[in-house]
C-alpha positions as CSV (number, residue, x, y, z in Angstrom):
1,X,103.0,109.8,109.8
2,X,105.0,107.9,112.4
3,X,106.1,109.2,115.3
4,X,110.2,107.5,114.6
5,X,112.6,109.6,112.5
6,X,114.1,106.2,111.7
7,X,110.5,105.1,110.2
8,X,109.7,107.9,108.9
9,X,112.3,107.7,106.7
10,X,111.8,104.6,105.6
11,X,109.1,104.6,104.7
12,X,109.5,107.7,102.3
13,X,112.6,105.2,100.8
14,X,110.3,102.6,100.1
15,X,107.2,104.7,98.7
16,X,110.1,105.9,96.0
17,X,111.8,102.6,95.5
18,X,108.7,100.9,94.1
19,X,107.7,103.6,92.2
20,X,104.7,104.1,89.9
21,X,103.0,100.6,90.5
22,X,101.6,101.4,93.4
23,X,99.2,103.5,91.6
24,X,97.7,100.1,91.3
25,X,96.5,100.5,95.1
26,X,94.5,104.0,94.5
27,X,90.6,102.8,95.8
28,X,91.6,98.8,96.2
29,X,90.7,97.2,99.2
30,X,93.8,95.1,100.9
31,X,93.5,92.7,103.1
32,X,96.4,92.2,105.6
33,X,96.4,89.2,108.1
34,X,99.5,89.3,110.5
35,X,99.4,93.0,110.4
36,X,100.5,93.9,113.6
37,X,103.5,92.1,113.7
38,X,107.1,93.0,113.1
39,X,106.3,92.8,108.8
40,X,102.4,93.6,109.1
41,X,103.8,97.1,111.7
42,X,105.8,98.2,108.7
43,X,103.4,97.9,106.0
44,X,100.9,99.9,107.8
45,X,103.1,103.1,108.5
46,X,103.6,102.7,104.5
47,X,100.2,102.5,103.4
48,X,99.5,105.2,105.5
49,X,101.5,106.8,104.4
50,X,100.7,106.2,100.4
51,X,97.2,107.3,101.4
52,X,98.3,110.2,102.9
53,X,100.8,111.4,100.0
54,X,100.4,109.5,97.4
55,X,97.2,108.1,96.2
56,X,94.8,109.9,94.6
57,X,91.6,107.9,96.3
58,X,92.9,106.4,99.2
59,X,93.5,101.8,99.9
60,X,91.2,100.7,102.2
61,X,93.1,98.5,104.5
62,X,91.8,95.8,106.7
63,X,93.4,94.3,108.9
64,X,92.8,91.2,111.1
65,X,93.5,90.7,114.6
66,X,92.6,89.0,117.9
67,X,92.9,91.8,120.4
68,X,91.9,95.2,118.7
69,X,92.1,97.0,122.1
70,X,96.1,95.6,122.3
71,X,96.2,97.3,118.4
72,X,95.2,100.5,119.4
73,X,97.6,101.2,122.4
74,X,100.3,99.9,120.2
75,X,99.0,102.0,117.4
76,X,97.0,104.7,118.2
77,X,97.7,107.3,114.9
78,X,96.8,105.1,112.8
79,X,93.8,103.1,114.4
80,X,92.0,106.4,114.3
81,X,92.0,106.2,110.6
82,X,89.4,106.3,108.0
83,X,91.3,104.3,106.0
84,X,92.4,101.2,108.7
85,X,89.6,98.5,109.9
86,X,90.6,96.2,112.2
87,X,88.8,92.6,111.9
88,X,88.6,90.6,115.4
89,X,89.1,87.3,114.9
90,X,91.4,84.2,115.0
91,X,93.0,84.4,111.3
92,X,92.2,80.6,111.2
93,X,88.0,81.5,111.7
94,X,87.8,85.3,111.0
95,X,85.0,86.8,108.9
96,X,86.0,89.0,105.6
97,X,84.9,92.6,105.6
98,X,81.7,92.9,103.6
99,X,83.7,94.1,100.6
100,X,85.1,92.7,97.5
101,X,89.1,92.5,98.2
102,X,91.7,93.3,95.2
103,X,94.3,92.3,97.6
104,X,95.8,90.5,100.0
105,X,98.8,89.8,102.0
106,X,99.1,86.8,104.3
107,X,101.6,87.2,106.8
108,X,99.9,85.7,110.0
109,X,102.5,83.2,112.0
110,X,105.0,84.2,114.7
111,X,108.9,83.6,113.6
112,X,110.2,83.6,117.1
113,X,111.2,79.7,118.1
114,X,110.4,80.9,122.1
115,X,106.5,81.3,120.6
116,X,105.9,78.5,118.1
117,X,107.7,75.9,120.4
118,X,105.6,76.5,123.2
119,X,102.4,75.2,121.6
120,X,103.8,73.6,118.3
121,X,100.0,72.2,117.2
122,X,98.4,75.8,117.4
123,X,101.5,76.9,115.5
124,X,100.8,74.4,112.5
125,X,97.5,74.7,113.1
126,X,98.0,78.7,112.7
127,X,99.7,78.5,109.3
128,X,97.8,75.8,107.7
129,X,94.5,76.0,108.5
130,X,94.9,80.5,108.1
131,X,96.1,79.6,104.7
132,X,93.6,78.0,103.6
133,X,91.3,80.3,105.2
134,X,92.4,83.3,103.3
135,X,93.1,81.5,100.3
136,X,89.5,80.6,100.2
137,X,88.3,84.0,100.7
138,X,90.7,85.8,97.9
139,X,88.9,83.0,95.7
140,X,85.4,84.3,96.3
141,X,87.0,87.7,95.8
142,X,88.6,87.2,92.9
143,X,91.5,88.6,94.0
144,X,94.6,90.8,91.5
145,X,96.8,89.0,93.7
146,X,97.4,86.8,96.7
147,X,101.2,87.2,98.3
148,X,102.1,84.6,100.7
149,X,104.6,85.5,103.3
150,X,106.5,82.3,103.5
151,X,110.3,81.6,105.4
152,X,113.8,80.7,104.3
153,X,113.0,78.4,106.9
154,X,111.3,76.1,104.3
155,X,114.8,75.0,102.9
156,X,115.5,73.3,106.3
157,X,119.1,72.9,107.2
158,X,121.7,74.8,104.5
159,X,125.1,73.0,103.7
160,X,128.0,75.1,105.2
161,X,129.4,74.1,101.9
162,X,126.4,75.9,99.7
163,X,127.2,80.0,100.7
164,X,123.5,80.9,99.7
165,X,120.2,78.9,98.9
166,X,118.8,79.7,95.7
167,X,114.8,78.7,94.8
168,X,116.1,75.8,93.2
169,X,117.3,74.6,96.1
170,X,115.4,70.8,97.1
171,X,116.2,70.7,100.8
172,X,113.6,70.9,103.6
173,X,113.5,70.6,107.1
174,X,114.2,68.1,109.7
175,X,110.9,65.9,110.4
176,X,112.6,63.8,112.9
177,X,112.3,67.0,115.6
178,X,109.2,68.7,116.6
179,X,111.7,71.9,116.5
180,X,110.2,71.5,112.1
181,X,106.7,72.4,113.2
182,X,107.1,75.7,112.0
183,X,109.4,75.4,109.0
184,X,107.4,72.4,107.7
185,X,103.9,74.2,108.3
186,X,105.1,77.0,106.1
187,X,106.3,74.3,103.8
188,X,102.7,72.6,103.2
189,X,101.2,76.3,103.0
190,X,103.1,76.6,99.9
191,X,101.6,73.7,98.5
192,X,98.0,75.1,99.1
193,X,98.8,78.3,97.7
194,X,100.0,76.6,94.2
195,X,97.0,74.1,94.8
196,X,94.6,77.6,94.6
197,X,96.7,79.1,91.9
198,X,96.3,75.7,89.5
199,X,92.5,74.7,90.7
200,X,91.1,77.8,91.4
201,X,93.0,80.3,89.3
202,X,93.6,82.8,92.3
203,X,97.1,84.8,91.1
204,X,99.7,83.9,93.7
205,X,103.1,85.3,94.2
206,X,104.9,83.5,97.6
207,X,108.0,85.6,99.3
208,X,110.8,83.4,100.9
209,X,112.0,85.9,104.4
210,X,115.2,85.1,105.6
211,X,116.7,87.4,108.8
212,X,115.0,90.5,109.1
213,X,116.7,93.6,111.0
214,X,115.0,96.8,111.8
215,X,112.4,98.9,113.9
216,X,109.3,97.0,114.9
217,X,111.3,94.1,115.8
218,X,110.5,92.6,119.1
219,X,112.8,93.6,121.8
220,X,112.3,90.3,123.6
221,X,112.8,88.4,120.5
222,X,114.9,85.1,120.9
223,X,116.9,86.4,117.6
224,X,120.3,86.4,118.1
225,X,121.0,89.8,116.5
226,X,118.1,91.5,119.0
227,X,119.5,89.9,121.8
228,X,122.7,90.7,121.0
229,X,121.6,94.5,120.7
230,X,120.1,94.2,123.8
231,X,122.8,93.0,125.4
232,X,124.8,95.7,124.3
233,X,122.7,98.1,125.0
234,X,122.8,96.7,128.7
235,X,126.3,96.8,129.3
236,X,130.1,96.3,127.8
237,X,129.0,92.4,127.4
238,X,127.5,90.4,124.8
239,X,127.0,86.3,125.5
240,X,126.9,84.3,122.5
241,X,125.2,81.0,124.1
242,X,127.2,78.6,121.3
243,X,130.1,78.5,119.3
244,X,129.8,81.7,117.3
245,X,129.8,80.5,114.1
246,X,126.8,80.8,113.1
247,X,126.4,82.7,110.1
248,X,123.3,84.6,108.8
249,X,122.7,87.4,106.4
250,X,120.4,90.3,107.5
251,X,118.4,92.3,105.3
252,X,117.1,95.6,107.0
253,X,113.4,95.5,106.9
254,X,112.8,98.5,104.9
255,X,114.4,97.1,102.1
256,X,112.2,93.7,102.4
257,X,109.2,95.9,102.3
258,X,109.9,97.6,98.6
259,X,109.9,93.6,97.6
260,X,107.2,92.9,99.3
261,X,105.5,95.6,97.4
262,X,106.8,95.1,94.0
263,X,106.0,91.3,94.2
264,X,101.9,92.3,95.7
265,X,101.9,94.6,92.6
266,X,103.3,92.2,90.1
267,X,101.4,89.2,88.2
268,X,100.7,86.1,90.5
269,X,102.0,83.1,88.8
270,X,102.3,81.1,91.7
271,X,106.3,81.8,91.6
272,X,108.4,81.6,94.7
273,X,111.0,84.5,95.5
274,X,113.6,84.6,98.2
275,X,113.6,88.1,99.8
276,X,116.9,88.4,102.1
277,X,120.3,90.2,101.4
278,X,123.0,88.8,99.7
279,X,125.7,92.3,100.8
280,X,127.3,90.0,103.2
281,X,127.1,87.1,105.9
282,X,128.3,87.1,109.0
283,X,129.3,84.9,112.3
284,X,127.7,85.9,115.5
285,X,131.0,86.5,116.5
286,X,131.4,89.2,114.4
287,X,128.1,90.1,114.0
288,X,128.5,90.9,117.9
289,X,131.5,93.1,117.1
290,X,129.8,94.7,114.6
291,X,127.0,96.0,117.1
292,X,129.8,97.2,119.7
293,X,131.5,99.4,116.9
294,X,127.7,101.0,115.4
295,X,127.4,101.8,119.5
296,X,130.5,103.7,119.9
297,X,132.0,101.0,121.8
298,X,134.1,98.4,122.7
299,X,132.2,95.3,123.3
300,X,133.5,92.2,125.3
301,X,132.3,88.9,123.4
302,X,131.8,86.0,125.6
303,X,131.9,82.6,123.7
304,X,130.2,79.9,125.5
305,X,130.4,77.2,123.3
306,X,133.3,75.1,121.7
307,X,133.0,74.6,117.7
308,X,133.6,71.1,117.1
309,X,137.3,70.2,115.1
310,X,136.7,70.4,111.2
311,X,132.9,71.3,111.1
312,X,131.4,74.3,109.6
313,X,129.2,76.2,111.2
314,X,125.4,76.8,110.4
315,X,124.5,79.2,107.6
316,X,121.4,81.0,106.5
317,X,121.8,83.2,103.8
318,X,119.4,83.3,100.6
319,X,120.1,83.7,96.7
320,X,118.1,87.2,95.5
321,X,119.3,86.6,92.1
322,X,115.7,85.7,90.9
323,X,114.4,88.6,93.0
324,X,116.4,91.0,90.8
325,X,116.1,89.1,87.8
326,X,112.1,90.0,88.0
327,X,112.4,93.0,89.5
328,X,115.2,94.5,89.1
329,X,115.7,95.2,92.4
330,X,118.1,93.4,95.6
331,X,118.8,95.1,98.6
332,X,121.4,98.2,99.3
333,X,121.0,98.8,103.3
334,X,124.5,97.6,104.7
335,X,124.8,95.8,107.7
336,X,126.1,98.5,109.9
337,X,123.9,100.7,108.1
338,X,120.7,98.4,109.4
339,X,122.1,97.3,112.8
340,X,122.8,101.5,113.3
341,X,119.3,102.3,112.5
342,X,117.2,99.9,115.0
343,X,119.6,100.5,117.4
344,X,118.8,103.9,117.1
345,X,114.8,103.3,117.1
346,X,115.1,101.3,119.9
347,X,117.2,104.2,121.8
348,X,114.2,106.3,120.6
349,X,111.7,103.9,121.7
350,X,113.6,103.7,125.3
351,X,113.9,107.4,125.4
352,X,110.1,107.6,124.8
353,X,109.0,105.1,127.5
354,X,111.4,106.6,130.2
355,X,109.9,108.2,133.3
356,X,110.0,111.8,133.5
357,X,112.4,113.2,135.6
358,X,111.5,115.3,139.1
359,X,110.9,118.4,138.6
């Protein structure tokens, strides 16, 4: 089990929110690339702890991975495991385990601008060429299904006058600045996996993130709501570096994991599903605000930048209407209720990392 309260709970929640179907993981083999990031952390506490509880003859989970060694400080319960391989390799190159896989998840491909901007060709390069990599390898498996961890991202920028982007949506990102390289990568991944589903026949299902909140996250993330936390965990100050009106919806991770799951576990038609929450969106203003209050605080909010007269500002919040629609579920986590828990786990994760005090 892991260590965090916080997690622990969660993942409890999200073994009973998807229900029965995961009976359909009792003695498959999963494949997971991008499992040891903020998405890939989560998933592996959970199948853990399925295995542990749950299942009658246990998933076998492999996982791919360029620095084992970095996987097994970060991770050291669960890299002990029976059930957990880790595969070294670049996910663009990497050898398959010498198994036939029922499963697998592809959700290899930082989300943090400060990473993919710094070396924009390995980032395309990354998604692309991975895609293809593991599409090509659930093909000679014969996989049950293939579930692509895509990005709201792929909708480029959102109309301040549209208040959430449905599937239907025909927008995509900017190519006139290199700042795309990411969104447009994930973009042209699509495309492969619908080219494998109609050529090949390998059952896709493709999940649209938007913001994520939750533990796992990392703490030197360039996302504005980590930052912000940080911040406040700092001191009585946040900085918002523009105007702060930004809007975004959050959706705490645990619930993005139970869709996850139910759309791994459902038939791959090759159908595309924003996963996000539609509770509420907020400005970075008040989102800042919001963070002050779930600390017990009062929090000063500096606004650096001037919104321009009669503009708008940015939004980013998705449409789960089809995720409910074929699954019947959409997230419940509030906002305060999310921002409340991770900034309890990363209290917990401070706490834990603290020197001990003379004796």
């Amino acid at each position: 089990m892991p260590t965090s309260r916080i997690v622990q709970e969660d993942v409890k929640r999200i073994v009973e929110l998807v229900g029965d179907r995961l009976s359909r993981l009792n003695g498959k083999n999963l494949l997971i690339t991008g499992g040891t990031g903020f998405v890939g952390s989560y998933l592996l506490e959970t199948l853990a702890y399925l295995n542990d509880q749950v299942l009658i003859k246990p998933c076998q989970v492999y996982v791919t991975t360029r620095d084992p060694r970095k996987v097994a400080a970060r991770f050291p319960d669960l890299c002990g495991r029976r059930d957990l391989t880790l595969l070294e390799g670049d996910v663009r190159t990497f050898r398959p385990p010498p198994v036939a896989l029922n499963f697998v998840i592809h959700a290899a491909a930082s989300s943090d601008a400060n990473v993919f901007q710094q070396d924009m060709l390995g980032t395309m390069d990354t998604i692309v060429t991975g895609t293809k990599t593991a599409l090509t390898i659930a093909a000679e498996s014969g996989v049950e299904n293939f579930l692509f961890v895509s990005s709201g991202a792929v909708y480029g920028h959102q109309p301040p006058e549209i208040p959430r982007l449905s599937e239907d949506y025909l927008g995509g990102p900017d190519l006139r600045t290199c700042k795309s390289c990411h969104a447009e990568a994930k973009r042209l991944a699509e495309l492969l996996c619908r080219v494998f589903y109609e050529e090949r026949g390998v059952p896709v299902s493709i999940a649209r993130f938007f913001s994520l909140l939750g533990p796992y996250q990392d703490e030197n993330s360039t996302s504005a709501v980590i930052d912000f936390i940080r911040q406040g965990l700092a001191g009585d100050t946040i900085t918002i570096r523009d105007d702060g009106q930004t809007v975004r919806s959050y959706c705490y991770i645990a619930d993005a994991m139970v869709a996850l799951l139910k759309l791994l576990l459902c038939p791959g038609i090759g159908e595309v599903c924003n996963v996000g929450s539609d509770l509420e969106a907020v400005s970075f203003r008040e989102l800042a605000h919001r963070i002050g209050r779930c600390m017990g605080k009062t929090i000063n909010v500096v606004v650096e930048g001037q919104p321009p007269t009669g503009v708008l500002g940015s939004r980013y919040a998705p449409d789960v209407t089809r995720l409910y629609k074929k699954e019947g579920f959409r997230p419940t986590t509030t906002l305060d209720q999310a921002l409340s828990r991770t900034i309890a786990w990363m209290k917990e994760r401070r706490a834990s990392s603290a020197p001990a005090s003379p004796v």
